[in-house]
C-alpha positions in Angstrom: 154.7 -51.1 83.3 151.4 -49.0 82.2 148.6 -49.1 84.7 145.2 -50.4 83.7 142.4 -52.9 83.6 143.9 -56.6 83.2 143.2 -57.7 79.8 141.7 -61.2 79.2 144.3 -63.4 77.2 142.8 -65.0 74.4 143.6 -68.6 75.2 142.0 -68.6 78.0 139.5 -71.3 78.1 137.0 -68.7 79.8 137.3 -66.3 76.8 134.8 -68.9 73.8 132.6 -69.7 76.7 131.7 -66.1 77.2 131.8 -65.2 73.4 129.7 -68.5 73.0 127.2 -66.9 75.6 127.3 -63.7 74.4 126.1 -65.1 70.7 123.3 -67.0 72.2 122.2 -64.2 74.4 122.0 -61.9 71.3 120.9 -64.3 68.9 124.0 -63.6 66.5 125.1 -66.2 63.9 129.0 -66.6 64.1 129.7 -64.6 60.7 133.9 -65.0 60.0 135.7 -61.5 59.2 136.2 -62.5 55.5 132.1 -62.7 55.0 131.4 -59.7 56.6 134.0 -58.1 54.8 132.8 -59.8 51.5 129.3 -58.9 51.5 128.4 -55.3 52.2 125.8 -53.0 51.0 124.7 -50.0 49.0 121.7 -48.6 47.4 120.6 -50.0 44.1 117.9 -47.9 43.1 116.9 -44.5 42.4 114.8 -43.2 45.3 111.2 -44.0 47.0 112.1 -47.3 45.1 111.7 -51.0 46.7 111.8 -54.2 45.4 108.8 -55.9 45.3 107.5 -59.6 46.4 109.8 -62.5 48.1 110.2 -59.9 51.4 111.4 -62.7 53.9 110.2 -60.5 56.7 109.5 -57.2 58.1 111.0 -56.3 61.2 112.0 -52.4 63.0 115.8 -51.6 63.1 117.8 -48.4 64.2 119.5 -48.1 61.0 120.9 -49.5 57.9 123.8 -51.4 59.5 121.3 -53.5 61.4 118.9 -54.0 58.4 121.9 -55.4 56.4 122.8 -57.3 59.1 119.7 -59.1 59.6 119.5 -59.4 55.6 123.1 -60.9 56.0 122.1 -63.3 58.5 118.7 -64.6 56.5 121.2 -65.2 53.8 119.3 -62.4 52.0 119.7 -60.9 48.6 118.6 -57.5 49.4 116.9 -55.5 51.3 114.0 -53.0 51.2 114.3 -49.9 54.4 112.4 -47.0 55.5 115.0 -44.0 55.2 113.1 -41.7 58.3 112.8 -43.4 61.5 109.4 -43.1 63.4 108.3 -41.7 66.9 110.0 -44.6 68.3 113.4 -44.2 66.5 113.0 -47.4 64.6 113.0 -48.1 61.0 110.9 -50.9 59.3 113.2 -53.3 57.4 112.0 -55.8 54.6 115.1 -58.5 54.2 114.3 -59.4 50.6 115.2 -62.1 47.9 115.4 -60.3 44.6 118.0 -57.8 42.3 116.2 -54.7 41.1 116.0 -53.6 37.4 116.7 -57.4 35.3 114.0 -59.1 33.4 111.1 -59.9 35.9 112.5 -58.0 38.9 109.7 -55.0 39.2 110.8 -52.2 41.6 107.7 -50.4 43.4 107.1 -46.9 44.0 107.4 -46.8 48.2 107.6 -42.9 49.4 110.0 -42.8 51.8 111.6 -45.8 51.5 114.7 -47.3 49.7 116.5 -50.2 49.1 120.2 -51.9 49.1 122.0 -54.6 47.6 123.8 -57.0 49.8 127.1 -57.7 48.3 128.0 -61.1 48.3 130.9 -61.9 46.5 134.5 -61.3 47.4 137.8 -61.6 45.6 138.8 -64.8 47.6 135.8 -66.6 46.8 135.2 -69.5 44.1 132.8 -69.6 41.9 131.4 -72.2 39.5 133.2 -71.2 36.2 131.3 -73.9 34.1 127.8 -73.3 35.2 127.0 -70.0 33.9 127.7 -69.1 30.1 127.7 -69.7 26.0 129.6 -70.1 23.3 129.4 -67.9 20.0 130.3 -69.2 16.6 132.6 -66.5 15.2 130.4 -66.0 11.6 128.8 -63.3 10.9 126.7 -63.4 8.0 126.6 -59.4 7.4 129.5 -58.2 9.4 128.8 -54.4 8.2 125.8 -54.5 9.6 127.2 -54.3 13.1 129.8 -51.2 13.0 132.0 -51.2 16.0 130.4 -48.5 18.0 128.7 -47.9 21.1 124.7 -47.6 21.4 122.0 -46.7 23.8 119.9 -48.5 21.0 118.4 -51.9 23.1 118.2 -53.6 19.7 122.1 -53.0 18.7 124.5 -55.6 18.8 128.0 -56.2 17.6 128.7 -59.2 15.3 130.4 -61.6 18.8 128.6 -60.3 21.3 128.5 -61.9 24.2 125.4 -60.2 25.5 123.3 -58.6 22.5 121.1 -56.5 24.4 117.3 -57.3 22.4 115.6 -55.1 25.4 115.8 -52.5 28.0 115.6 -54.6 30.4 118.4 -57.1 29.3 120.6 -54.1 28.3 120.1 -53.2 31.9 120.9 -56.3 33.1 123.8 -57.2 30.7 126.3 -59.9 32.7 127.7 -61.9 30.3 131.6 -61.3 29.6 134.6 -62.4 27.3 136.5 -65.0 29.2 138.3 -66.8 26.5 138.9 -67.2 22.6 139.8 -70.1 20.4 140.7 -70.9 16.3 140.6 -74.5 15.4 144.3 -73.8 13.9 147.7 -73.5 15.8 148.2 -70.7 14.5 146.1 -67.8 16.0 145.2 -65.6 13.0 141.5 -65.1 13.1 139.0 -66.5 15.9 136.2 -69.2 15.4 134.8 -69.6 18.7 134.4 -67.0 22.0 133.3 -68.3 24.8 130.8 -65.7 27.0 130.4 -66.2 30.8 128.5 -64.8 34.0 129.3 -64.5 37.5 126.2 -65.3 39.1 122.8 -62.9 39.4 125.0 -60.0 41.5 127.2 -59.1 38.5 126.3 -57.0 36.2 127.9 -54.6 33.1 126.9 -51.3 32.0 125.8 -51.0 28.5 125.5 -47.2 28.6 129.4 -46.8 29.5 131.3 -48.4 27.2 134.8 -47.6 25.3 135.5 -48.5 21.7 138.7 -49.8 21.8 141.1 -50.7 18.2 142.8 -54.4 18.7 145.3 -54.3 16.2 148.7 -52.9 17.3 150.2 -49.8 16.0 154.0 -48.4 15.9 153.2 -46.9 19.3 151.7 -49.8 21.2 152.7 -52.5 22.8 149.3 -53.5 24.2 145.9 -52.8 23.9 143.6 -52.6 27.0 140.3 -51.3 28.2 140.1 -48.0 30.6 140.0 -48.6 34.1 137.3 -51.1 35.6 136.1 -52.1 32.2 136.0 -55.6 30.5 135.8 -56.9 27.1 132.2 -58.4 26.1 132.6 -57.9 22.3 134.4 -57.9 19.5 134.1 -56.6 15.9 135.5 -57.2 12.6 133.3 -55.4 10.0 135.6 -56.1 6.8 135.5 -60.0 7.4 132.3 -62.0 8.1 135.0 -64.9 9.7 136.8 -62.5 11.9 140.3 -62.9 10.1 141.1 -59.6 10.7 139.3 -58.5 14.3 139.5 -54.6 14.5 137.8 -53.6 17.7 136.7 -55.2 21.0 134.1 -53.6 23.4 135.1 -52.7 26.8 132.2 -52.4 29.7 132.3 -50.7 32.8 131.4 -53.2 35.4 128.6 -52.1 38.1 127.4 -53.2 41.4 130.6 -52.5 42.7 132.6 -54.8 41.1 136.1 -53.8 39.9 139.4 -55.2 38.3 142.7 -55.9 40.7 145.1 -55.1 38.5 148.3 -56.4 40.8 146.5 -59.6 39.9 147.0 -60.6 36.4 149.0 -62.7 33.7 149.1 -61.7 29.9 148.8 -64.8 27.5 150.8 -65.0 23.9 147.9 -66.6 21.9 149.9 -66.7 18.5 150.4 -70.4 18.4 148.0 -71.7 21.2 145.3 -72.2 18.8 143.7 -75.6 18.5 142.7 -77.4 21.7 139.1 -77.9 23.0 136.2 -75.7 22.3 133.5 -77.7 24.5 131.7 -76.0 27.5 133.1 -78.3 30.1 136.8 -77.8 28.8 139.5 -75.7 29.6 140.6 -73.9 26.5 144.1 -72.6 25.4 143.4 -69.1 25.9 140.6 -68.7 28.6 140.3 -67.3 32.1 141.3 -69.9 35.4 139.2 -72.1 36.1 136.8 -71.4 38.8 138.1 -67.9 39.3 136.7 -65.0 39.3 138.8 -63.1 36.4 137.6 -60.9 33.4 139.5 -60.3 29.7 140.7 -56.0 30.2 142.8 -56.5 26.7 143.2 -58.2 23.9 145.6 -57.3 20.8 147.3 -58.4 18.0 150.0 -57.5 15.3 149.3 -58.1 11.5 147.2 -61.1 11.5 148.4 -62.8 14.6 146.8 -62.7 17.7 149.9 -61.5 20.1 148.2 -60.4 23.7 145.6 -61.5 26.0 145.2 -60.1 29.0 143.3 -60.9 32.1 143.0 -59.7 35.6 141.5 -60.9 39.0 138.0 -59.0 39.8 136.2 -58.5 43.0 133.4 -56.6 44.5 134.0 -53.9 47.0 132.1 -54.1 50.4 
């Protein structure tokens, strides 16, 4: 028998009691494994950068593990932190309610300071799948006037997009994705509605990494799918202004630390699950799960029919 100090069992009744002291004594919320895992942090802004107004408070920390922690205990969305610490070996820390870089979010020069996002959600987490989106009409009225490429242009567009970037700042802040298609006929030949969605203010797609990728099958594929970590949020047909013959579909890189779990995902045959609802609130034939966090990573088709739609879990690294 190895020698040692005695270690307390678990289900001893003296075992909470002391944790429950120890929590008081420190002032510590009770935080369960999966949240901390779940919500992590990492800089979101280029340097001597900090997000300015709704700073919850301003308090000194020894490092960036306490800041986020505090920031994770105020239920925080950020948080703004000196990078040097002073004579006393403390660093201010500014929890803080606002993403950097989307519409009215201003970032601040600060010298010397930066700030981090506090990731929030987590691959086991639910989300409100009906909350957040829009549907687009699948008409274009001059499809050649949005080619199937990609742009650093803020005013270019493809004919279903589900973003449309008009600024900088909303090309910045791009979050809509594809999560489902629909034709008011059985048979899935060309689309008339694509319904757009977003996960909440923390996710995000780039608009500056993107992959053109062709739709339409070809003697040596049997699927068509984005590159790695990238989503669909567009599609293209520039020979049809009704989308009878969709060419190309956009793929995004996802940002903030999201990315795709590809041991999690099924692969619909849309060909003949055309029809069905096309309201907001509904559940359409081919569409993501309900109140899951998923994104669209391929979608493909052979002659005229729609064959393939794929879809994978997505999550947000800590």
């Amino acid at each position: 028998m190895a020698r040692g100090r005695p270690v307390s069992d678990p289900s001893s009744p003296t075992v909470p009691v002391l944790l429950a002291v120890l929590l008081t004594v420190l002032q510590l919320p009770e935080v369960s494994a999966q949240q901390v895992v779940a919500r992590g942090f990492h800089p979101d802004s280029p340097p001597d950068m900090v997000a300015s107004g709704s700073v919850i408070e301003t308090l000194s920390v020894a490092g960036p593990g306490e800041c986020a922690a505090r920031a994770l205990y105020r239920n925080a969305l950020g948080f703004n932190l000196q990078r040097a610490p002073g004579p006393d070996g403390k660093r201010s820390c500014q929890p803080t309610n606002v993403i950097t870089g989307c519409f009215s979010v201003n970032l601040v020069e600060r010298a010397g300071w930066d700030y981090y996002q506090v990731g929030r959600q987590g691959q086991g987490q639910r989300v409100p799948h009906r909350s957040y989106g829009h549907t687009l009409t699948a008409y274009v009225s001059a499809p050649a006037s949005y080619p199937a490429e990609v742009s650093a242009d803020p005013d270019y567009r493809w004919g279903l997009d589900c973003n449309g970037p008009t600024t900088v700042a909303e090309r910045q802040c791009s979050r809509y994705i594809l999560t489902g298609i629909q034709n008011a006929e059985t048979t899935v030949n060309d689309l008339d509605y694509v319904r757009c969605y977003m996960y909440g203010t923390e996710f995000r797609v780039s608009q500056e990494v993107a992959a053109v990728v062709p739709v339409e099958l070809d003697a040596d594929t049997t699927q068509r799918l984005c590159p790695p970590n990238h989503v669909v949020t567009a599609l293209a047909d520039p020979d049809s202004a009704w989308f009878t013959t969709t060419d190309f579909m956009k793929c995004n890189l996802l940002m903030a630390n999201w990315r795709v779990n590809y041991d999690n995902c099924f692969t619909q045959d849309p060909r003949s699950s055309g029809a069905g609802r096309t309201g907001w609130s509904d559940n359409w034939n081919i569409d993501t799960p309900y109140n899951l966090v998923y994104g669209v990573v391929g979608i493909w088709r052979s002659g005229l029919l729609f064959t393939g739609f794929k879809a994978c879990r997505m999550y947000r690294v800590a």
